[in-house]
TORPA-4810 file (N, C-alpha, C, O; in nm, 3 decimals):
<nodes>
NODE_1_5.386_0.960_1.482_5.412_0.818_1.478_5.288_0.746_1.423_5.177_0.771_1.469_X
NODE_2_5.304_0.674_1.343_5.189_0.595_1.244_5.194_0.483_1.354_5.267_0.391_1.316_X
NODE_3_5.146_0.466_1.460_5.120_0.375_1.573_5.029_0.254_1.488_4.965_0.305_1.395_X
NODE_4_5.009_0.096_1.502_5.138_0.026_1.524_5.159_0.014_1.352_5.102_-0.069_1.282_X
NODE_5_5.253_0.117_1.305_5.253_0.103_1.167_5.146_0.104_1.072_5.135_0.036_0.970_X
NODE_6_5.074_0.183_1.117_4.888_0.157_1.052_4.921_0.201_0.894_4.985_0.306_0.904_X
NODE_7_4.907_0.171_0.768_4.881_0.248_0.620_4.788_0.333_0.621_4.697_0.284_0.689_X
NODE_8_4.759_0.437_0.582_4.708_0.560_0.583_4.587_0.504_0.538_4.506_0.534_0.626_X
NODE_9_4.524_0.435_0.445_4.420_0.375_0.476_4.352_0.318_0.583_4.239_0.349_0.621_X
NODE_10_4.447_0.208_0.644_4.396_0.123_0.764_4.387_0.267_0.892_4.273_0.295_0.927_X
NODE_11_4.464_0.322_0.933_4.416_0.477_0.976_4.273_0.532_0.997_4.209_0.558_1.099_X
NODE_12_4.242_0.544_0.845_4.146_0.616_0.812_3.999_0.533_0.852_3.896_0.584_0.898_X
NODE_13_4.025_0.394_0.820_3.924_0.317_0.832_3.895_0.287_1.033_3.790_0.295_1.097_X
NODE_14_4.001_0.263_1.067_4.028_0.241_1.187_3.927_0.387_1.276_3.847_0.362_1.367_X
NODE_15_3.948_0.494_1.237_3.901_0.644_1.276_3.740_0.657_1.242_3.645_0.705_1.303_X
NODE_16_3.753_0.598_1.131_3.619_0.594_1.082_3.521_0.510_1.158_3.402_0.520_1.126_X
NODE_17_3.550_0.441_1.239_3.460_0.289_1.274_3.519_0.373_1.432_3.617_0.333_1.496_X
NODE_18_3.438_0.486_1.469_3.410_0.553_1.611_3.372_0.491_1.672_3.340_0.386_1.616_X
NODE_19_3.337_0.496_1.845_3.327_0.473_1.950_3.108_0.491_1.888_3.072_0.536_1.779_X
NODE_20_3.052_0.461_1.955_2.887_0.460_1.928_2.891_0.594_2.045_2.986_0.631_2.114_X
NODE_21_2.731_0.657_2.036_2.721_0.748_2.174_2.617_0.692_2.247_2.536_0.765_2.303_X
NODE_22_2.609_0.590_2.251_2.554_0.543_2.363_2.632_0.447_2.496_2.622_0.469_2.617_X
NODE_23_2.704_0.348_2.434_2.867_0.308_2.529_2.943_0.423_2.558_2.972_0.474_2.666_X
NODE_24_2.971_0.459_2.430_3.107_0.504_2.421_3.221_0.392_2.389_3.339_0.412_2.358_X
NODE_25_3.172_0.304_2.401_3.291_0.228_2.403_3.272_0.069_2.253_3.357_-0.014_2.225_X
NODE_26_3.160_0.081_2.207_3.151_-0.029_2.100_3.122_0.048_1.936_3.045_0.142_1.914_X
NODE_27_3.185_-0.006_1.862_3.252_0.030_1.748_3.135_0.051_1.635_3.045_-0.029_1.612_X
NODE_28_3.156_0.171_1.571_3.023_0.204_1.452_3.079_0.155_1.330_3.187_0.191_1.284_X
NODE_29_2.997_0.066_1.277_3.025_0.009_1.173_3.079_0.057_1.038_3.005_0.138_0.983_X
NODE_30_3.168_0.031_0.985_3.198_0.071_0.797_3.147_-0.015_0.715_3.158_-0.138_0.716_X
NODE_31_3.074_0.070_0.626_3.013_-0.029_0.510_3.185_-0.084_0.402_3.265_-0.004_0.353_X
NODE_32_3.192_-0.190_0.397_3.312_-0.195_0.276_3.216_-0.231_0.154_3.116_-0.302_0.166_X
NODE_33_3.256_-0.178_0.048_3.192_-0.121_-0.058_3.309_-0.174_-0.213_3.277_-0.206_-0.328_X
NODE_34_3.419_-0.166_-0.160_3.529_-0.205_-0.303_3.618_-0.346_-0.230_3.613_-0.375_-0.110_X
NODE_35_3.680_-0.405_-0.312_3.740_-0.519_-0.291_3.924_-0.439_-0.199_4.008_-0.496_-0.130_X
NODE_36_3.913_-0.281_-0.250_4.045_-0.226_-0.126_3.960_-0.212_0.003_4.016_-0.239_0.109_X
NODE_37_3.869_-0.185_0.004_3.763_-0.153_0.131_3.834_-0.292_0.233_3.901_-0.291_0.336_X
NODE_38_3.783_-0.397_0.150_3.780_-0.573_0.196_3.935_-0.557_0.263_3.945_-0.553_0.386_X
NODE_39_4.028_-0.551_0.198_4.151_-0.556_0.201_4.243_-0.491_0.320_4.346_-0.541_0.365_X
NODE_40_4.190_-0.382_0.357_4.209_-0.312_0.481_4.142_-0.359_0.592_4.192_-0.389_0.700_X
NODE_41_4.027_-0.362_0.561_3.971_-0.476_0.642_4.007_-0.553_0.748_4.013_-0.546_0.871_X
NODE_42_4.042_-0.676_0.603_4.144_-0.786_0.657_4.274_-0.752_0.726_4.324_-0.828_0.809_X
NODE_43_4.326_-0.641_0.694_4.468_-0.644_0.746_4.398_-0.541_0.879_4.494_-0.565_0.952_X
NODE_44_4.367_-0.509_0.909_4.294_-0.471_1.048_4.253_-0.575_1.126_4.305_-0.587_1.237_X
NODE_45_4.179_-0.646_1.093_4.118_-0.765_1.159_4.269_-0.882_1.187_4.276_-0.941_1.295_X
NODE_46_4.339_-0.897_1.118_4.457_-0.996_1.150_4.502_-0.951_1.250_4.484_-1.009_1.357_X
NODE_47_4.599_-0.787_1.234_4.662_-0.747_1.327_4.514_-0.719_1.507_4.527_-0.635_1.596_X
NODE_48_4.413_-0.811_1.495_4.317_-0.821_1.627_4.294_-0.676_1.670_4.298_-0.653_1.791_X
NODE_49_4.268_-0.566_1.577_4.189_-0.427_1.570_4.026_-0.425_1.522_3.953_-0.326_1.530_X
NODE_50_3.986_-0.553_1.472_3.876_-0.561_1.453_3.819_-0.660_1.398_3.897_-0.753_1.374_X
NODE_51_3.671_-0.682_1.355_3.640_-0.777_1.293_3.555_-0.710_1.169_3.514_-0.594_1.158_X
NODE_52_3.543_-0.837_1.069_3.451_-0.787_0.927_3.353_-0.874_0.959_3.347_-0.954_1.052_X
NODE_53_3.269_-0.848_0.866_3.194_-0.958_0.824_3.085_-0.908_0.699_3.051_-0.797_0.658_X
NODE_54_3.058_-1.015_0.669_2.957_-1.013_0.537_3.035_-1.035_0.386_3.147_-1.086_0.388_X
NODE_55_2.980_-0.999_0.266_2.860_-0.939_0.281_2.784_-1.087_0.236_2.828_-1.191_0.187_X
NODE_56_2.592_-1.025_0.295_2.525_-1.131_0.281_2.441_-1.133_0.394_2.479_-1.064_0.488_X
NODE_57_2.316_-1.208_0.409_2.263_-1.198_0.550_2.147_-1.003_0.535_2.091_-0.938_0.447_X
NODE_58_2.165_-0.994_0.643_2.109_-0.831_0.665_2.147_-0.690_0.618_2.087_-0.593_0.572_X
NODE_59_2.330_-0.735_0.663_2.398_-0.625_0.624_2.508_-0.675_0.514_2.538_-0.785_0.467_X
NODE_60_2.558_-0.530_0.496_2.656_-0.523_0.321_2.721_-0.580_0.414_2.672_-0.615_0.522_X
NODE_61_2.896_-0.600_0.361_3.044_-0.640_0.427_3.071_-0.507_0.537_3.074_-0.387_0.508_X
NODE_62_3.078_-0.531_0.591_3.091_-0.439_0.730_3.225_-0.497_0.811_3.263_-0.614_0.822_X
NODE_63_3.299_-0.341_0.878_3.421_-0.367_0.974_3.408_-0.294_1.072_3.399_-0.171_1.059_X
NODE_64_3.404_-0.354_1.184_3.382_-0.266_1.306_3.524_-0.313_1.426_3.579_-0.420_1.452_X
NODE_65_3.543_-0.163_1.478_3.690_-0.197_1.594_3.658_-0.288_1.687_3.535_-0.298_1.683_X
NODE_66_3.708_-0.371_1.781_3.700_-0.349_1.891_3.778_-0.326_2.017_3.889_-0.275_2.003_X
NODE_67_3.744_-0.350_2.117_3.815_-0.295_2.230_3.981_-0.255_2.194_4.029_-0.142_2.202_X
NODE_68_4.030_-0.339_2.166_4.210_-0.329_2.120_4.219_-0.233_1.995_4.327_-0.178_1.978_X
NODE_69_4.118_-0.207_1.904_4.090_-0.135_1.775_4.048_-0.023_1.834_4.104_0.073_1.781_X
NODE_70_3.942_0.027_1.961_3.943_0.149_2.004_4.023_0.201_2.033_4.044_0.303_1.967_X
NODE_71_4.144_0.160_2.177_4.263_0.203_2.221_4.317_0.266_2.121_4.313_0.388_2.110_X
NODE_72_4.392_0.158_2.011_4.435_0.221_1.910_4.407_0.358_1.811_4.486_0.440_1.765_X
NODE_73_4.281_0.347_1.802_4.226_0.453_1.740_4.237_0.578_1.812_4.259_0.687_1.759_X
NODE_74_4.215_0.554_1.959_4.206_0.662_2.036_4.393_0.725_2.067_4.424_0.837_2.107_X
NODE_75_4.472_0.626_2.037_4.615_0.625_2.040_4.661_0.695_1.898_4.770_0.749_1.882_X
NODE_76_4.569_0.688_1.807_4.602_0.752_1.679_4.566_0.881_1.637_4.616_0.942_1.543_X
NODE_77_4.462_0.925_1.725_4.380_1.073_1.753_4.474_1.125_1.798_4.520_1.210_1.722_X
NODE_78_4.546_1.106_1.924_4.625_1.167_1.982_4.777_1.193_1.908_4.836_1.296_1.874_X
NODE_79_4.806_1.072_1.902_4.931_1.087_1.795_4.952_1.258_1.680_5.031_1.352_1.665_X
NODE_80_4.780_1.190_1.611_4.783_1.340_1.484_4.758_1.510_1.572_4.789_1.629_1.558_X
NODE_81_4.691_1.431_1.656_4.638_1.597_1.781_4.818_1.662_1.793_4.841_1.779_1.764_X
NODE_82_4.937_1.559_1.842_5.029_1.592_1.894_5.142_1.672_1.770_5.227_1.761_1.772_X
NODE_83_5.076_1.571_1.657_5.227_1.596_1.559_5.187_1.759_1.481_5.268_1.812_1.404_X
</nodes>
């Protein structure tokens, strides 16, 4: 099950932006790098799986999960573990 309808991109990005090892529980950042990078992004961040930001300031454009973006992610591990 592509839980909640994720595109195999937003997936990938979502998986990618892990848990840190020091919480465990707050989100490691993705550099976005292409204007599809941005784009997944955004449609992550709408559906409230995460936030972007940049680019500009310190860091490039960056997307990191949070709390509702971990669940999920951790709901999407399991999903591929199962199928």
């Amino acid at each position: 099950m592509t839980w909640p309808n994720l595109t195999p991109r937003q997936q990938a990005m979502l998986i990618d932006s892990e848990p840190d090892d020091v919480t465990g529980t707050e989100g490691v950042g993705i550099e976005l790098r292409t204007g599809a990078d941005y784009a997944v992004a955004k449609a992550l961040e709408r559906r409230k799986l995460g936030h972007r930001q940049g680019p500009g300031g310190f860091l490039p454009g960056m997307y990191w999960n949070n709390a509702t973006g971990l669940a999920v992610r951790a709901a999407v591990i399991t999903d591929e573990a199962e199928g």
